[in-house]
N, C-alpha and C positions, 0 to 999 in steps of 0.2 A: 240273692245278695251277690254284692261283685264279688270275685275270688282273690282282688290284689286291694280290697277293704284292709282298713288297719284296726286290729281289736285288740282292745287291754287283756291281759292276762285272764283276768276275772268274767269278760266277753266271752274269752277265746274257749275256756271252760265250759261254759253256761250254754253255746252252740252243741259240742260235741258231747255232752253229756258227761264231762270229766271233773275231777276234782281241780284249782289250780294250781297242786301240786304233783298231778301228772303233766300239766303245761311245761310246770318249770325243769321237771323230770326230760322232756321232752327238748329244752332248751337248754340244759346242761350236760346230761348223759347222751340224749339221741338216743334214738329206735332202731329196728334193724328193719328196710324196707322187707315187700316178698321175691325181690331177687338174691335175697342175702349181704346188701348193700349198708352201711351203717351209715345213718343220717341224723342230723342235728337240726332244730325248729332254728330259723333266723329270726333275730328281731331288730328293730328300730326304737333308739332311745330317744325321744321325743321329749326334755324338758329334765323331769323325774319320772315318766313314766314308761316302761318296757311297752310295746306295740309290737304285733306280731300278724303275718298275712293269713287272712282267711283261706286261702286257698292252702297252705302249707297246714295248717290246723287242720283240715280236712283230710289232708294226705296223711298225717301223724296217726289220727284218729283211726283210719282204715287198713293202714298199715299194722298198727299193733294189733287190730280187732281181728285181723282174718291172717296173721300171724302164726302158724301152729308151732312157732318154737320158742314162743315166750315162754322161758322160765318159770315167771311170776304166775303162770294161769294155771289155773288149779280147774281141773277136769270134775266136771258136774255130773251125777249119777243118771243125766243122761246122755250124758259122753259118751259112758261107761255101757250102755246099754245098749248103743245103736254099732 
């Protein structure tokens, strides 16, 4: 898929395997890239609907995923193991 596609909120989710409340997470609070950067998802309001770039969903997604200083992630017993 192109990476500068525009996808609804509910898209943008449904790609990355997220709820659309880590989108919006993502569009109001921002992530912390892996150089220690703090970043915010852009969108485009289109009408009444929020649209947001595939290619930035991507970058969110892989950012937070391979992230090891999220707070929120909670260490699996084989985290803990290896």
């Amino acid at each position: 898929m192109n990476m500068d596609a525009l996808l609804t909120r509910r898209q943008a989710a449904q790609r990355v395997n997220v709820t659309v409340a880590v989108v919006d997470q993502w569009l109001y609070r921002g992530w912390t890239d892996l150089t220690g950067e703090s970043r915010k998802l852009q969108s485009r309001l289109i009408g009444r609907t929020r649209y947001v770039r595939h290619g930035d969903v991507l970058q969110a997604e892989r950012d937070t995923r391979l992230n090891p200083a999220r707070s929120h992630r909670r260490r699996s017993f084989a985290d803990e193991a290896a």
